[in-house]
N, C-alpha and C positions, 0 to 999 in steps of 0.2 A: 030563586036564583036561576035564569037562565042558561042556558048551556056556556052560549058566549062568557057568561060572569062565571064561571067554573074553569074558563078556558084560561079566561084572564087573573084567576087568585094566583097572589101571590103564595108561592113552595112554601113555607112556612104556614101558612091560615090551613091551605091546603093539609099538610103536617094534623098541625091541633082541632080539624074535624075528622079526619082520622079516626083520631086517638079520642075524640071527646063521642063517635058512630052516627057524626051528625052527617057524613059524608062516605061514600066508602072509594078506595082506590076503581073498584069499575066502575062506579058516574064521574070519578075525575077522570080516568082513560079515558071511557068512552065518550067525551065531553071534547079532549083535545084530539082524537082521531076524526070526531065530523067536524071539529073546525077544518083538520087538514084535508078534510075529501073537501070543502067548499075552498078553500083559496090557493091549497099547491099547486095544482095548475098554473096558476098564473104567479105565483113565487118564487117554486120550485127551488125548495131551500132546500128538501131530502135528495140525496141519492139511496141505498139502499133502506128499505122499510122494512119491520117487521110487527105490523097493526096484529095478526091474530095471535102470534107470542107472547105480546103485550098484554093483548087481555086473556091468555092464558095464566097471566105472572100476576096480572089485577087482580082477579081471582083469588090465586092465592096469598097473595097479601090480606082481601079482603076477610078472607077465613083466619087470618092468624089477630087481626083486630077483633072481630066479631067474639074470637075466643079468648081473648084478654091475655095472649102470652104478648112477650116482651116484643117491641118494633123496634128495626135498624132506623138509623139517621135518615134515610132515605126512601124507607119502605112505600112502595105503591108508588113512586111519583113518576111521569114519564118525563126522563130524562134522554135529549138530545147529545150524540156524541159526534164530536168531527172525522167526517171522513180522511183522516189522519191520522191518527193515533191507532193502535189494534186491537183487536176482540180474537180470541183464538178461536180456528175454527170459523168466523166468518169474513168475509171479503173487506181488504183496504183497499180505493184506488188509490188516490191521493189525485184525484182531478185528474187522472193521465191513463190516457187511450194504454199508453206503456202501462199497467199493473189492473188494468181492466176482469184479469183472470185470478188475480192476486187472490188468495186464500192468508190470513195470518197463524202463525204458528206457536204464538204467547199472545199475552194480554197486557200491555202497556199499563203501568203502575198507576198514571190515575183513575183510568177504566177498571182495574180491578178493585181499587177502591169504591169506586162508586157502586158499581155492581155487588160488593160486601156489605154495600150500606143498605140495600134494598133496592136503588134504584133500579128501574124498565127501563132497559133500552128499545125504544119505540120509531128510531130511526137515526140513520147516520147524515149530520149535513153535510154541505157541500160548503167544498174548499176550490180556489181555484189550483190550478195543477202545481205539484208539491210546494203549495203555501207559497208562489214566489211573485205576486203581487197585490194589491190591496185592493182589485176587486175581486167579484165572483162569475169567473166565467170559463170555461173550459170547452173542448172539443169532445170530450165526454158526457158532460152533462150539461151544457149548454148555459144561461144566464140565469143567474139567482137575481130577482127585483127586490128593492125595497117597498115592503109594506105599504109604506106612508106615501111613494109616489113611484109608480109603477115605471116610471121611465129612468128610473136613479137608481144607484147601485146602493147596496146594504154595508158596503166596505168591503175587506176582507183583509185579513185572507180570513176568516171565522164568522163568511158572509152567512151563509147558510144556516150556524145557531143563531146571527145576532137574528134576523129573518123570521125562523121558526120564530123566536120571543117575541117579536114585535108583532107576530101573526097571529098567536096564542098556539100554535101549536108544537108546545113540546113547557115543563113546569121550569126547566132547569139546563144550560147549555154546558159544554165542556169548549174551550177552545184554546188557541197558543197564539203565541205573542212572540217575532224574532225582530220584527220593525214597526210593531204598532196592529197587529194583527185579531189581537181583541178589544182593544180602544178603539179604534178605527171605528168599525163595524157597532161597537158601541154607540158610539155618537151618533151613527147618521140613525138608528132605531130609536134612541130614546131609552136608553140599558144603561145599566151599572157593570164598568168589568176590572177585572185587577188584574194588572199585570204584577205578580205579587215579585219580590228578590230571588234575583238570579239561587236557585238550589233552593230554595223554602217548597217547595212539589218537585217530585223526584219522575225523570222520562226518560225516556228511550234512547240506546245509546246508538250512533254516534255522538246527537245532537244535544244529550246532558251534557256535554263537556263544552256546547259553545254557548259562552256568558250571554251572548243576545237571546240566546231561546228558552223559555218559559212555557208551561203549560199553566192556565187557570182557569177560572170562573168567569161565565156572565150571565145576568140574570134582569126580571123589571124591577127588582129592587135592591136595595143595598142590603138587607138582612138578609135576602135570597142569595145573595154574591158571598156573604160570608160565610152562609151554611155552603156553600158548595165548598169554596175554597179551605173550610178546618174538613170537610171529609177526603180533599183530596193532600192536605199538606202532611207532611211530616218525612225522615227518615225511612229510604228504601233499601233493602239488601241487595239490588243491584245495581243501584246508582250511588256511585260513591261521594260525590260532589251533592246529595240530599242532605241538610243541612239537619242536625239533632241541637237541641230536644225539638220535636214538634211544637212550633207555635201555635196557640189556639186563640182565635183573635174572638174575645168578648163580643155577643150579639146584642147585647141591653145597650141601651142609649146612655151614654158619658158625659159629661160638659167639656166645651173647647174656649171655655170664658178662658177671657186673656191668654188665648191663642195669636202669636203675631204670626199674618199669614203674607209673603211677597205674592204679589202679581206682577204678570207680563204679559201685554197683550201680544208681544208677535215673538219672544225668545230673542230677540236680538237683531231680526234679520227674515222672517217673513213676510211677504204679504198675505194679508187676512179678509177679507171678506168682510161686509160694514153688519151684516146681520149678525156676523159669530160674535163681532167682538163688541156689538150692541148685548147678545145674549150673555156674551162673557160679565160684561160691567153689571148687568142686572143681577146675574147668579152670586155677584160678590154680595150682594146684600145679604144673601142665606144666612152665610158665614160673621157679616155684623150682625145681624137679628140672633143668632147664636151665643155673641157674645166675645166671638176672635175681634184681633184689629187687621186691619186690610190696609197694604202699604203697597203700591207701584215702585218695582224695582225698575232696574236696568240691567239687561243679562250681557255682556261684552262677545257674544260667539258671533259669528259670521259667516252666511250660506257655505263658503268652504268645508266644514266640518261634515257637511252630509259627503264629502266625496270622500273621506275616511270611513263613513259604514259602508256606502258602496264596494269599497277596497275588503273591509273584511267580509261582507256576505258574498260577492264575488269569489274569492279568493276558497273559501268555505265551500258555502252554497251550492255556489257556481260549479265548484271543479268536483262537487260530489255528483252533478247528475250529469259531466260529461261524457262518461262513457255510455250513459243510457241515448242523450241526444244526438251522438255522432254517431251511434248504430241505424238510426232512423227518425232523423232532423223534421221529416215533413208530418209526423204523426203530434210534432208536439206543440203548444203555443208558441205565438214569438214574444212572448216575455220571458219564458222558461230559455227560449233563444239565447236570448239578449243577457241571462242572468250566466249562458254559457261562456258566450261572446269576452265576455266581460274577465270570468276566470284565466281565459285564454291568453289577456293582456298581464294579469298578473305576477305577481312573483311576493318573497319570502319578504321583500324591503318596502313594499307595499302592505302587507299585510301589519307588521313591526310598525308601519308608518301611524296606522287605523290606531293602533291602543297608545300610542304617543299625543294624537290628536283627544282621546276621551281622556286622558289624564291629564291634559289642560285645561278641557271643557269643565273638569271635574274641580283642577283650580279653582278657578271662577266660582263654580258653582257652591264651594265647601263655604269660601267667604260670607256667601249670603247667609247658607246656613248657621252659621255661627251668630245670628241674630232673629231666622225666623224658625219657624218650627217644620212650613210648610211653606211649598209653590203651587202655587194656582196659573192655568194659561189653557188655552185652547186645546181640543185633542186634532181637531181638524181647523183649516185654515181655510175650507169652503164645506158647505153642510155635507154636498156628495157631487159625483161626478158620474155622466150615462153609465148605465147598466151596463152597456157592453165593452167601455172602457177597457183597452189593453196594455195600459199602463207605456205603450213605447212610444206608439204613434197619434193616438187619439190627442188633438189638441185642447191644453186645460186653460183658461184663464181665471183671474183674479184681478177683480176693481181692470178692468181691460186689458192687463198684462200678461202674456202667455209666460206660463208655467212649467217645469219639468212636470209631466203628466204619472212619473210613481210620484217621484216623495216633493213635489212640489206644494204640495194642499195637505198633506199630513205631517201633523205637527211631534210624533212620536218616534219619531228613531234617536233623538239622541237620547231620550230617556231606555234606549235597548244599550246602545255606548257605553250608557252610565248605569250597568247591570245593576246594580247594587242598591239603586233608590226605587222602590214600589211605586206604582203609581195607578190609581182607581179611574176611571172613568167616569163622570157622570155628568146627566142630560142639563143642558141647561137654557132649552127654549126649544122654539122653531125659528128653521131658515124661510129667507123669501122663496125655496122652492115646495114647501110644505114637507120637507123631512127634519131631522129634528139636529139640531147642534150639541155639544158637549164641551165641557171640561174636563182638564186634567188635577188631580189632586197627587203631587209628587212631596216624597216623606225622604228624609235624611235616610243614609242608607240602612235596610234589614229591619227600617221602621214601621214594617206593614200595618201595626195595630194602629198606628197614628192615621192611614189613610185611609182604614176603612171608618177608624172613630168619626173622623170628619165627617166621612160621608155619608154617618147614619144622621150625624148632626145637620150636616146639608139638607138631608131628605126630609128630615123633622120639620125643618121650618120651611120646607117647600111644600110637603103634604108627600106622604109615602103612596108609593106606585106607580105605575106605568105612565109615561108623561104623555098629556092629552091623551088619557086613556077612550075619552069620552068622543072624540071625532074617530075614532077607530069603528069601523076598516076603512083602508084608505081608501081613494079612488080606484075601481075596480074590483072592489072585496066586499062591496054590500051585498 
């Protein structure tokens, strides 16, 4: 096995040579450290690294296998955290020239987890500035690229793990979800990610408390998505809104026979792109070879309803970083701008407006349920958009139609709307521009185990692993 195919095992395989000494934690480090000295450069999914801590912590993980005591969930694996979330003791930015100095002073509840389980943290990715658009690019740390085509963005806001993964460099990602932020970024890689139910993984407060925002897993497989996500879920003592008992979503493969699954290829009201939803209509076969039935719904919602999440993350979002941006406006992106701009228009009957518009959405949406089990539909609405995409200005088309350039091509925010229903990610082709397309796999609400079921079932009848593992690296990473 070469390095590369050490870079690329899937966290689980990885796991069981571990434990079975056919592998040890420092050939899997030091495996994914020289993939990242040959392709970050030209990636640049990290922002801060810590390569020789890492295989100080290989090390010792290596010695605690060697001598047959017990291993955590997570022992030896290099796991990727998003420059978001906190580690105590070492630097957050959040993409922002603003927190450049930032030291953190606690440990964010899935990162203490993770780090309980055994995992290294071997480096933090890159977010674009505080998570507030769906690519990756910042005044900080400059353009995260997609793997698979160097001139496309990796999504974001959770560009920089989806990136590492599709890179091989890092076994396991940490990322958040408040409009599509691990889905996103999912998709255009070829990743499995779950945006799991609002409170099922417990975060940092203020933002526990807003229903759009989640912390989860992504990974190159769907059992890798589920081992991350049962180490990070369950019940926190400082988040009160962490929902008990901890769910543990079964990792062994399930049947979805006589599963009735709705499809839609555009949600009611997008345009989509002829590649996704070529890729879409093939992907439904998984799910028949599986054994579900596959029916084309009709979803009654209407591009209107994005301008009620706008209203709450505005409102939110927005009016949390205005006193950072009107201290010194020119330091920071103009998306981060624009997410100001925007709070600035708001008010309290606006925001009232936002949860009146998803509890209609959610009408609709309860109906279907009451006869399928699950929703199947695109996570993106074009595979990916340039790298350096700024989500205000940068002009987006679809099939030649110009697009709102954020949430015009991402097909995930009203599933943030509609806190309540999980929803997995998973790849399901390549686009004409050689980065890779996705699915949405959305469960009735608090239904997580239904969506990852599927998706192990998905992967089964597609072949488990990293999707076109075998053209990897992409142009520019030979």
């Amino acid at each position: 096995m070469t390095k590369t195919d050490l870079a690329y095992l899937p966290a689980y395989k990885t796991l069981e040579m571990f434990r079975a000494k056919t592998l040890s934690p420092v050939e899997h480090m030091q495996a994914v450290l020289d993939r990242a000295s040959d392709v970050e450069p030209k990636i640049n999914a990290f922002t801060y690294t810590y390569f020789d801590e890492a295989m100080d912590k290989a090390r010792k993980a290596e010695a605690k296998y060697v001598a047959g005591k017990p291993a955590r969930k997570l022992e030896g694996l290099a796991v990727g955290i998003k420059d978001e979330s906190e580690i105590k003791g070492l630097p957050t930015s959040n993409g922002s020239l603003a927190m450049k100095d930032y030291v953190a002073e606690h440990t964010s509840p899935v990162n203490e987890r993770i780090l309980r389980a055994g995992g290294i943290v071997h480096a933090r990715t890159a977010t674009p500035e505080f998570s507030c658009t769906v690519t990756t690019h910042s005044k900080l740390w400059g353009v995260t690229r997609n793997p698979w085509n160097l001139e496309l963005s990796p999504g974001g806001s959770s560009g920089g793990s989806a990136a590492s993964l599709a890179a091989g460099t890092s076994a396991l990602c940490s990322g958040s979800d408040i409009g599509g932020s691990i889905r996103i970024p999912s998709s255009t890689c070829g990743l499995y990610g779950l945006k799991p139910t609002f409170g099922r993984n417990p975060a940092d407060s203020p933002f526990n408390l807003d229903h759009y925002a989640v912390d989860g897993p992504l990974a190159r497989t769907a059992r890798d998505m589920i081992l991350l996500q049962n180490t990070m879920c369950g019940p926190h003592r400082d988040d009160m809104v962490s929902l008990r008992p901890k769910l543990t979503i079964p990792s062994n493969l399930q049947s979805i026979k006589g599963w009735k699954i709705a499809y839609s290829s555009n949600l009611g009201f997008y345009d989509v792109s002829e590649d996704v939803r070529e890729n879409t209509e093939t992907a439904l076969d998984a799910f028949r070879s599986a054994g579900a039935v596959v029916e084309e719904v009709d979803i009654p919602w209407t591009s209107d309803i994005l301008q009620g999440a706008m209203q709450h993350l505005e409102h939110l979002f927005g009016g949390s970083l205005a006193p950072l941006v009107e201290e010194n406006p020119d330091i920071f992106m103009p998306y981060t701008r624009a997410m100001v701009d925007g709070a600035k228009a708001s008010n309290a009957g606006l925001f009232l407006e936002a949860g009146e518009i998803a509890n209609r959405m959610y009408s609709a949406l309860s109906k279907m349920f009451a006869k399928y089990r699950l929703l199947v539909c695109p996570t993106t609405a074009l595979p990916s958009v340039p790298a350096d995409s700024d989500g205000v200005t940068t002009p987006i088309f679809i099939n030649g139609k110009q697009v709102h350039p954020l949430h015009g091509w991402i097909m995930t925010v009203p599933f943030n709307m509609l806190c309540r229903c999980p929803v997995v990610s998973a790849p399901s082709g390549i686009g004409a521009s050689g980065v890779p397309t996705g699915i949405q796999i959305v469960g009735h609400t608090y239904r997580d185990q239904d969506v990852c079921r599927a998706a192990l079932a998905y992967e089964t009848v597609r072949g488990e692993g990293f999707v076109g593992a075998d053209d990897l690296p992409a142009v520019g990473l030979g």
